[in-house]
N, C-alpha and C positions, 0 to 999 in steps of 0.2 A: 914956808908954805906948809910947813909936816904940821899936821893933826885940823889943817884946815879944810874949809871947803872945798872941792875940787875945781880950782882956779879962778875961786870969785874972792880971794883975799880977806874971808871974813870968818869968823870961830864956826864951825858945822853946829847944825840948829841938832838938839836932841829929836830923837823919832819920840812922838807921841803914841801911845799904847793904843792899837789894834783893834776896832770892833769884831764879834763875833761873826762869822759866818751864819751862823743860824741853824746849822745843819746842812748849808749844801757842797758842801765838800763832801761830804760823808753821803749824800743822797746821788752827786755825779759817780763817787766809785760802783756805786750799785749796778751802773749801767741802765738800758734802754728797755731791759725783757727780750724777747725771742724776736730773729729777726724775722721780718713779714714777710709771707710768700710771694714770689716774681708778680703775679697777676696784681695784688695790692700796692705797689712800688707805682708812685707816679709818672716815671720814668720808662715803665715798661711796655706803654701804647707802641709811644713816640720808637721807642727798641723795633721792638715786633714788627711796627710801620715797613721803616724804614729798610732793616733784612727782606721782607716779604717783598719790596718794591726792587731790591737789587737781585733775588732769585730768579724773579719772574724775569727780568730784564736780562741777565744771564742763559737764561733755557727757554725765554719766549713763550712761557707758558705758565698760566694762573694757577694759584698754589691752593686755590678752592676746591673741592672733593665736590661740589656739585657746579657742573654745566651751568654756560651762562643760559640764561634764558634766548632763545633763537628768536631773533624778531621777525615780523611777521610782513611778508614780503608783498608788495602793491604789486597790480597788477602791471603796472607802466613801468616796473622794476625790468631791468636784464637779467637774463638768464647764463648760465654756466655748466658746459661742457667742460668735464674734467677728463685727463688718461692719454694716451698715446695712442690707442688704436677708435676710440669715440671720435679724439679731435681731427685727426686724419680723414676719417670715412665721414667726419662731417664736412671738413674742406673738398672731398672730393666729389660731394654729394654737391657740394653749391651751397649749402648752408647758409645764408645771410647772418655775416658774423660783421663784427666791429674791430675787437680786439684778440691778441694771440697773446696771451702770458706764458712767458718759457722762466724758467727757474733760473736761478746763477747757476753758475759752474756744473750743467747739467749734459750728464752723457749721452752724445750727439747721436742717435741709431739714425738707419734709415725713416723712420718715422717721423720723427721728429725734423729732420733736415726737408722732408716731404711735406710737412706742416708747416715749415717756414720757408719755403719756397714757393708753394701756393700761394700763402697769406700776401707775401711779398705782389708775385704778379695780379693777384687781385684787388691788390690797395690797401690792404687789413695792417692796420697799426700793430708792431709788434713793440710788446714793454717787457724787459728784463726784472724780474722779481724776486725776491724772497718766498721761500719755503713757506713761509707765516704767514702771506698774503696768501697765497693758493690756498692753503687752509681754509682761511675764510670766504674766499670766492666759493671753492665749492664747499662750502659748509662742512668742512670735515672728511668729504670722501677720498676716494684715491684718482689724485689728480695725475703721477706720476711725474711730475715738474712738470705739464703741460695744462694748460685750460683756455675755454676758448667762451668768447662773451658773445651771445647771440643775442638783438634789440628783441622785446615782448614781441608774442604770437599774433598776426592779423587777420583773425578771425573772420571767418566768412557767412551768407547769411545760407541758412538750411534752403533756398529756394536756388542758390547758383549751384548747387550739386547737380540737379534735374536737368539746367542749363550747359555744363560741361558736356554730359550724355549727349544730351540734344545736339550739342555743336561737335561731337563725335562723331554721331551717328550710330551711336549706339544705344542698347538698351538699358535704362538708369541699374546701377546695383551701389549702394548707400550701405555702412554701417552705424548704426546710432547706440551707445551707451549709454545705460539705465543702470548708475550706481557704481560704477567703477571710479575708484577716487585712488588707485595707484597709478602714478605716470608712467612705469614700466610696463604695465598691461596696457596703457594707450598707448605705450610709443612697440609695442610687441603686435598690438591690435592694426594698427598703420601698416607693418610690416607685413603682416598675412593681407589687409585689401589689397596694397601696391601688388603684389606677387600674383594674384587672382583680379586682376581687374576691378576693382573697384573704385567707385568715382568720389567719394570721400568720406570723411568720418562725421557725424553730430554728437555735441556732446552737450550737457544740460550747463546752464551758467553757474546753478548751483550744487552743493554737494555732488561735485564730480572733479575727475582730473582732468587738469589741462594738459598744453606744450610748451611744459618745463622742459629745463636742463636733462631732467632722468627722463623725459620721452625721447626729446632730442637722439640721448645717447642708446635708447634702448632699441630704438625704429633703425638705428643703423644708415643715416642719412635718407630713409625714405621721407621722412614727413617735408623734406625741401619740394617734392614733385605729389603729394598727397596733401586734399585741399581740406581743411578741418571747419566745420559749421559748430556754430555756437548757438544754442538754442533756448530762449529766455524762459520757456515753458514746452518741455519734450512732448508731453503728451498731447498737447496743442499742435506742433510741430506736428506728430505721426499721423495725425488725422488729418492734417492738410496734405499729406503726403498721400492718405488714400483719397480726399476727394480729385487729386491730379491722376489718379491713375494709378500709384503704384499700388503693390502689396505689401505687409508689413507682415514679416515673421518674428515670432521673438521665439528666444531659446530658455528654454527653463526644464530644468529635471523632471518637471511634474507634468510636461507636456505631453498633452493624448495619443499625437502621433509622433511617428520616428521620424527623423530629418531626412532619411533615404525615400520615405513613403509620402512627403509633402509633394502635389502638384503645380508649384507656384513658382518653383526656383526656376522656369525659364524665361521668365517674363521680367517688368519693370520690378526690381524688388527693393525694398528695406530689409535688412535683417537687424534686430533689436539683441545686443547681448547684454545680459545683467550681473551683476555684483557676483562675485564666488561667493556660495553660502546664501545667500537671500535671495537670488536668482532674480526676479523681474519685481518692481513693484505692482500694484495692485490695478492702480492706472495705465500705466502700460500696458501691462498685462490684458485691460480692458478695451483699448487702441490696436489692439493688434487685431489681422484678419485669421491666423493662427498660429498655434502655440506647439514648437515641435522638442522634442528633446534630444538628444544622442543617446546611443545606448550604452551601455558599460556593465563592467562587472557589480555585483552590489560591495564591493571591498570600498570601492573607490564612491567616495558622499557625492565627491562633486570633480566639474575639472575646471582648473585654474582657467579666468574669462580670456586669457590669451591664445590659450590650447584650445578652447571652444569655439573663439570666432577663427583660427587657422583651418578648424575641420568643417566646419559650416560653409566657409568661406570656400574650401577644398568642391565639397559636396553641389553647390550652386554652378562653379565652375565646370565639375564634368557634367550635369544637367546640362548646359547651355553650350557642351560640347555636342551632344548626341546629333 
């Protein structure tokens, strides 16, 4: 078998001579050129993808530099009490709530044990959650492992405020906002009627605030025992309010007389308060039977519409003391 084929028992055929390359021997040592940066590598979505999907998933959070866009909430949507001492004083308040979200492994104070002990005897579903659901229950604020789901506001008609008085036997006093579109000035606004007698709030359907979450938390559980009117056109509204009888004052900076010098705060009353800064609109303004203002230092432009209906509100009270 020596000098034969390798185990095919026959003479090894001679090698035939070699065609040329052509040059690409000499063209693969050359190499490729410079390599191409990460972004150009088709490889590098699918990379990037995939890391960015395992970060987020890791620490629960979007690795975007800009906020998702906040969708935008219906009116038949739930609302959300977020915090420890909000959800507490709103359970104790009677609040008409649904659901109690408490946090995992979340440190039990007395508040919290008090918030689910109420929940408990008043029927409220309570669900154990993540940190990252709170989050987006209350959109980001400080929930403090606590939040609390209360069904939308049911709104009342501007004509049962009058009704309440009457079946009181008392003398109507109404506040109605014109342009307040922060729900902490309405849930602040709530707070100064409940405390001065007042038989409820009106507030416009449109560009104005409602009784959200941040009134809820800010009225400090009054808005459970204060009745809110919804009014589909305010200025329509205050004029039905004087052809019944009442009077309508509104507050504005620019108003002719002072609020200690109006003669009107003993009687049936509306008082109108307006937006901080733009004070009353024009229509309003026009619906009223007068226009008073408070007085202050000239440092101060204006006072926050919370502070103004607390002192207004103040003011009508000791009148109807005398």
């Amino acid at each position: 078998m020596a000098g034969g084929g390798r185990g095919s028992g026959r003479p090894a055929k001679k090698k035939s001579p070699t065609k040329g390359t052509g040059g690409n021997v000499r063209r693969g040592l050359e190499g490729k050129g410079a390599t191409p940066p990460a972004h150009m590598r088709h490889w590098y979505k699918d990379k990037a993808r995939t890391q960015r999907v395992e970060r987020e998933e890791r620490t629960g959070r979007s690795s975007s530099s800009r906020p998702p866009a906040r969708a935008k909430r219906g009116e038949d949507a739930p609302e959300y009490i977020g915090g420890r001492n909000p959800v507490v004083e709103a359970l104790r308040a009677g609040v008409p709530a649904s659901t109690l979200y408490v946090a995992t492994r979340i440190d039990n104070d007395d508040r919290v044990k008090e918030s689910m002990r109420i929940a408990a005897d008043r029927g409220i579903a309570m669900l154990e959650v993540g940190r990252e659901k709170l989050d987006r229950l209350t959109e980001g604020g400080i929930h403090q492992g606590l939040a609390l789901q209360i069904p939308p506001y049911d709104y009342a008609h501007p004509d049962d405020l009058v009704t309440i008085a009457q079946d009181a036997a008392e003398v109507p006093l109404i506040v109605a906002l014109d342009g307040v579109t922060d729900p902490r000035n309405l849930g602040a606004i709530a707070r100064s009627a409940t405390a001065f007698g007042a038989h409820g709030l009106v507030v416009p359907s449109r560009r104005s605030a409602g009784v959200t979450g941040g009134a809820w938390k800010t009225s400090a559980g009054t808005l459970a025992t204060l009745t809110v009117a919804r009014a589909a056109n305010l200025t329509a509204t205050l004029r039905e309010y004087r052809e019944a009888g009442l009077f309508v004052i509104g507050l504005d900076g620019e108003g002719t007389v002072e609020l200690a010098d109006a003669n009107l705060l003993d009687g049936p009353l509306v008082v109108v308060v307006g937006s901080e800064g733009k004070g009353l609109s024009r229509l309003v303004r026009e619906a009223c039977d007068l226009v008073v203002r408070i007085p202050m230092n000239a440092a101060a432009e204006s006072l926050n519409a919370g502070v103004a209906a607390g002192i207004a509100l103040y003011e009508v009270s000791r009148h109807r003391k005398r």
